[in-house]
C-alpha positions in Angstrom: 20.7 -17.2 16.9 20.0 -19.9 13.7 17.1 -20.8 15.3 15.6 -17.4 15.6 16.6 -16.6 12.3 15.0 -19.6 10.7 12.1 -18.5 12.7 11.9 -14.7 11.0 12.1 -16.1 7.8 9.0 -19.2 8.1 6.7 -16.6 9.6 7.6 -14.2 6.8 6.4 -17.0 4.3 3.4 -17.5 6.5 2.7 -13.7 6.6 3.1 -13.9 2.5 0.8 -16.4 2.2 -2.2 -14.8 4.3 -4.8 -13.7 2.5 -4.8 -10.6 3.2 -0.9 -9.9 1.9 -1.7 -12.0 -1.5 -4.8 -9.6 -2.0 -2.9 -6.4 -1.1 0.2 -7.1 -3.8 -2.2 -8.2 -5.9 -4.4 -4.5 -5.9 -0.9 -3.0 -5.4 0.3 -4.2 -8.4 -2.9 -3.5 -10.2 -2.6 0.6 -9.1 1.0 0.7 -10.3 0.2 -0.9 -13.8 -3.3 1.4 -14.2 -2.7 3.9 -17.2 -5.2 6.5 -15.7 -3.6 6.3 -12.2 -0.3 6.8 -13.4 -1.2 9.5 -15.7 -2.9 11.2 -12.6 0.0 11.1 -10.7 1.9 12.3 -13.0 -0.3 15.2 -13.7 -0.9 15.8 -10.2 3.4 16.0 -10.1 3.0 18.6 -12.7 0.2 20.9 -11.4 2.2 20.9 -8.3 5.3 21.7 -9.4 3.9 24.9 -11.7 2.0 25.9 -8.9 -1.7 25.6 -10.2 -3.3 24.8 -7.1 -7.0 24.1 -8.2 -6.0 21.9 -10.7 -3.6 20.0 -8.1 -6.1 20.3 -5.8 -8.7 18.5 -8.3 -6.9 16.1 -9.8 -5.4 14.8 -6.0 -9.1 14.2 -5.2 -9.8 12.0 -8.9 -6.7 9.8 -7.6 -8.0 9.8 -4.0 -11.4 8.5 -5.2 -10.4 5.8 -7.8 -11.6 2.8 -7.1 -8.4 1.0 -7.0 -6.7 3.6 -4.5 -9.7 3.5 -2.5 -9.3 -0.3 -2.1 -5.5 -0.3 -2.2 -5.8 2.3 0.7 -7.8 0.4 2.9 -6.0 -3.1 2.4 -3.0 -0.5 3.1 -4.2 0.4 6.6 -5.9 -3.2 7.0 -1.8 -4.8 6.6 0.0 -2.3 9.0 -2.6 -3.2 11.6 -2.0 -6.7 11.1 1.5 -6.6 10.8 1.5 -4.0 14.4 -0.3 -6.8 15.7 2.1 -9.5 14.6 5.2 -7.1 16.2 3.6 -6.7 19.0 3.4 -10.6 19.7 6.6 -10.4 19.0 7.6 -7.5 21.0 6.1 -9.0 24.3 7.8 -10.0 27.1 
């Protein structure tokens, strides 16, 4: 059981050192420090919860087209492929 633990925890560091996973924390951390995103989401929170739909409606697609989401999207759907493929591996028989 060591041995497979030891295992899980070098291909984690491996996983954290691809490419891929340094660029994605990287952006991820760059959308969750942004000023303008945050103040979106926040304002998108607040149109929402007062019920003014064009205005939730309008600011969701400003957030859904910034740059950063955009990228921090796709490196989002890029990682869970990789990482499906990498449980799959690990998953067969």
């Amino acid at each position: 059981m060591n041995d497979a633990i030891e295992l899980a925890k070098e291909l984690k560091d491996e996983i954290l050192k691809e490419p891929l996973i340094v660029e994605y924390f990287r952006i991820k951390c760059l959308v969750e420090s942004n000023d303008e995103i945050n103040t979106l989401k926040r304002d998108i929170a607040l149109a929402k919860a007062h019920h003014e739909d064009e205005l939730h409606k309008e600011l969701l697609t400003k957030y859904n087209s910034h740059p950063l989401v955009v990228n921090y999207n796709t490196l989002k759907e890029e990682v869970n492929e990789y990482l499906s493929e990498i449980s799959k591996i690990v998953n067969k028989k």
